[in-house]
C-alpha positions in Angstrom: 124.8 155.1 71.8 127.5 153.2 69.8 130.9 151.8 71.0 132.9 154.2 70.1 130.9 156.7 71.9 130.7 154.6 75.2 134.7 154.6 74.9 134.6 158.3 74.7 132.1 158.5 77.8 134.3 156.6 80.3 137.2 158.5 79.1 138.7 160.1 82.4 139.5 163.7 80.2 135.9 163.4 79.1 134.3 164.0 82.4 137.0 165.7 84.1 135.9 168.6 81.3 132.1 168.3 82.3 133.2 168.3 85.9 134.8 171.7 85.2 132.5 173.5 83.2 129.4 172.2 85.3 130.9 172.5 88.8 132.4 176.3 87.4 128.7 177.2 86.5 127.1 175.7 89.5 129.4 176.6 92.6 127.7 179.8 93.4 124.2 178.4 93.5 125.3 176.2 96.0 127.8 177.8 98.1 127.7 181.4 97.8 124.0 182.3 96.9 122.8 179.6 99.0 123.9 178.3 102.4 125.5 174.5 102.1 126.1 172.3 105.2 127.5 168.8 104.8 128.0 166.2 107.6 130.1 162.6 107.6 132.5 162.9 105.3 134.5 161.1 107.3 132.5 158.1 106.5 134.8 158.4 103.4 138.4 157.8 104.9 138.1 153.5 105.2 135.9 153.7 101.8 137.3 151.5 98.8 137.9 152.8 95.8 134.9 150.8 94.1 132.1 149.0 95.0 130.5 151.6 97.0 126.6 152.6 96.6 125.5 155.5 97.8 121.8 155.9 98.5 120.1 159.0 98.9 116.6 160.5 99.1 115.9 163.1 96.0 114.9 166.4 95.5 115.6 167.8 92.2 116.7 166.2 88.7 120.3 167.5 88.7 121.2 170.1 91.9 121.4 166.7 93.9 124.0 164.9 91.9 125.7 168.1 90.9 126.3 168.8 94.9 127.3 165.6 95.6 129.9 165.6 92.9 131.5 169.1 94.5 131.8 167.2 97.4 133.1 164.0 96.6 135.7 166.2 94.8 136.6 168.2 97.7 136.9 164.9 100.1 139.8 164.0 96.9 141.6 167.3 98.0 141.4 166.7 101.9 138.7 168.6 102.6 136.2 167.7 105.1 132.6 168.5 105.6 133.1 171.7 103.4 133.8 173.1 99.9 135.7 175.5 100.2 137.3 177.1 97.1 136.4 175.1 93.9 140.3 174.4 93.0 139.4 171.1 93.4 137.7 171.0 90.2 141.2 171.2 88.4 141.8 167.1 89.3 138.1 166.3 90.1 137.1 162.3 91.4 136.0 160.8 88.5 135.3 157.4 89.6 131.5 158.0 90.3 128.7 157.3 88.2 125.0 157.9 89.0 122.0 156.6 88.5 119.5 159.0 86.3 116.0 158.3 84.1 116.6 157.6 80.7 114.0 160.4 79.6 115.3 162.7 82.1 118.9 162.7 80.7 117.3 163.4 76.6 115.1 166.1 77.7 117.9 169.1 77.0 121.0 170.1 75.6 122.5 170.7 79.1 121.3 167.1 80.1 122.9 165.4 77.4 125.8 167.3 77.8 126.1 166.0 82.0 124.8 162.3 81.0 128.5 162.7 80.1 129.7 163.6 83.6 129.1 159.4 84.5 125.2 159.0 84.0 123.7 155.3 84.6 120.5 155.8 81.9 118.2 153.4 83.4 114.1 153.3 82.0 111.2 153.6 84.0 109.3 150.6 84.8 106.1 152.4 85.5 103.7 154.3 83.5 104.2 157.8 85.1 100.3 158.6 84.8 99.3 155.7 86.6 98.8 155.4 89.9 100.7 151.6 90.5 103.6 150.9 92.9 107.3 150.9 91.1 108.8 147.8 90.6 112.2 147.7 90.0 114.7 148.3 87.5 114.7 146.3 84.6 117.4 143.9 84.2 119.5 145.3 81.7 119.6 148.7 84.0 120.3 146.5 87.0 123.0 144.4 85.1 124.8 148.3 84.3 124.5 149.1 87.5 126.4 146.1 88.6 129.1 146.9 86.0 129.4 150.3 86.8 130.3 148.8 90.8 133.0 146.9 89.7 135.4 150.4 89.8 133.6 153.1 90.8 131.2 154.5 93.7 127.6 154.7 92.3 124.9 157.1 93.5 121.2 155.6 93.6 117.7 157.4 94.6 115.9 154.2 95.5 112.5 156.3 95.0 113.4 156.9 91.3 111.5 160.3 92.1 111.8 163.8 93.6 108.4 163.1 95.5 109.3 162.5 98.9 108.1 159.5 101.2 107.6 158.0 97.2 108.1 153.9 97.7 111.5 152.7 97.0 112.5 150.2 94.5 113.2 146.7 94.8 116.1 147.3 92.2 118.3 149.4 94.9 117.6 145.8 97.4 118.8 143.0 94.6 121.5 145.4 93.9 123.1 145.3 97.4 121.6 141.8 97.5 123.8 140.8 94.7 126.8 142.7 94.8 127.4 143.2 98.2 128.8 146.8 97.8 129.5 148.8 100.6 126.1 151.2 101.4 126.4 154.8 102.4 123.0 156.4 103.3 122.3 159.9 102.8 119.8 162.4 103.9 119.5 165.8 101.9 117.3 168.7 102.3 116.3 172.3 101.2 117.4 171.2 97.4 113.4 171.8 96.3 113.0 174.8 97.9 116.3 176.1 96.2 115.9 174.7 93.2 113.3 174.4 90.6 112.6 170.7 89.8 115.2 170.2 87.3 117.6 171.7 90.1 119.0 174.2 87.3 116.9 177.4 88.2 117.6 179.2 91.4 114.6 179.7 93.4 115.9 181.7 96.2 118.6 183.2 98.1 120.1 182.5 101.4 118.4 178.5 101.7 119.8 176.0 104.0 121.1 173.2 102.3 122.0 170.4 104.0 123.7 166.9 102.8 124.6 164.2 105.3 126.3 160.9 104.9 125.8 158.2 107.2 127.7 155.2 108.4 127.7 152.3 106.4 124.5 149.8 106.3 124.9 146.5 107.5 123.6 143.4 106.1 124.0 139.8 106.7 122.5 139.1 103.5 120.1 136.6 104.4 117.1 139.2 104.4 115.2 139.2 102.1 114.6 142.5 99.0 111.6 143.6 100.8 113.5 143.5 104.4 116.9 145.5 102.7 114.4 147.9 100.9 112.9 148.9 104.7 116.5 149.3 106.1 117.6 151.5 103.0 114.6 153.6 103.5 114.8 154.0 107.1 118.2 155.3 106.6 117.4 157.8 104.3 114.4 158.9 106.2 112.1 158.4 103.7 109.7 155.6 105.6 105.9 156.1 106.5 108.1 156.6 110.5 109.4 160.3 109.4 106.7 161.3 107.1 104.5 164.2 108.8 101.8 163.1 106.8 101.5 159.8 108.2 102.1 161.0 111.6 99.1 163.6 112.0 96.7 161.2 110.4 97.4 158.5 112.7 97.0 161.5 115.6 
């Protein structure tokens, strides 16, 4: 992507317009077809206006991000813990960027079109047919990342997949190492069983979404990656402790 294009791209009308169009097309999916329940958004009120990372468990490619947008939106317009009517999307909260797979964000016309609505391209640093633990991001990801921080809250799936109980990254853990942003957890659920994968398709009607933001994570800083990596994974309930899995074949 050239300069003058990466102008364009953090261009405030830019993805105010993608905001619109995207949030117009996806509001009955989420709140009228299927049932949406959010908790601690008033976790927000004390929030600065930039360095904030919020890290979150995944389900689908875009439904996730999409939701999470409506509702930062609606927290810009007073709202609390709800939607409500989408008038919000007229002045949206723009200062948000997340964090989305390189190849994900090329594989459509529609996910071009919302890598415009703040997407962080980052590549994968695994071969997605093998079978080997993540690593990380790679260091020019990480370093956009960091930029990205400097004005503006960031969204982050640590697991870099919609698998669930997937390891995280050590990327997510130099990140907060580093920058020292403030962390919001968040657990969300019923998104797959909504959604197809991509989180564009409707799969049902009537599902039980759910999105809940935590309080803050503390950290002293002195841990180490693999030590923040537990905490953030705890807190998004995505640790061998809260996988079924684990749990009956340990029974």
């Amino acid at each position: 992507m050239g300069t003058f294009s990466k102008k364009l791209k953090q261009q405030r009308l830019v993805k105010s317009l993608v905001y619109f169009f995207v949030g117009i097309a996806s509001y009955p999916g989420l709140a009228l077809i299927n049932r949406l329940r959010i908790e601690g958004t008033e976790n927000f009120e004390k929030l600065p206006k930039k360095k904030v990372l919020f890290v979150s468990n995944h389900q689908t490619y875009f439904a996730d991000v999409i939701t999470f947008l409506h509702i930062f939106c609606a927290v810009k317009w007073g709202k609390r813990n709800r939607l409500g009517v989408p008038y919000y999307l007229l002045n949206p909260f723009t200062r948000v960027y997340y964090v989305a797979a390189a190849e994900t964000m090329k594989s459509s016309w529609l996910s071009k079109l919302f890598t415009w609505a703040g997407a962080i391209t980052v590549k994968r640093t695994w071969n997605r047919d093998s079978k080997e633990v993540r690593k990380g991001l790679d260091v020019g990801d990480t370093r956009s990342i960091s930029h990205a921080l400097e004005d503006n809250w960031v969204i982050t799936f640590p697991q870099g997949t919609t698998k669930p109980f997937a390891p995280g990254r050590k990327g997510t853990a130099f990140i907060i190492k580093e920058e020292k942003p403030v962390v919001i957890p968040v657990v969300i659920n019923g998104f797959s069983k909504a959604f197809d994968k991509k989180g564009l398709k409707l799969r049902g009607w009537r599902n039980k979404l759910s999105v809940r933001f935590k309080s803050p994570l503390h950290f002293t800083y002195e841990e180490s990656l693999d030590e923040i990596l537990s905490m953030v994974m705890n807190a998004i309930e995505q640790s061998d402790g809260f996988n079924p899995a684990k749990e009956r074949g340990s029974a």
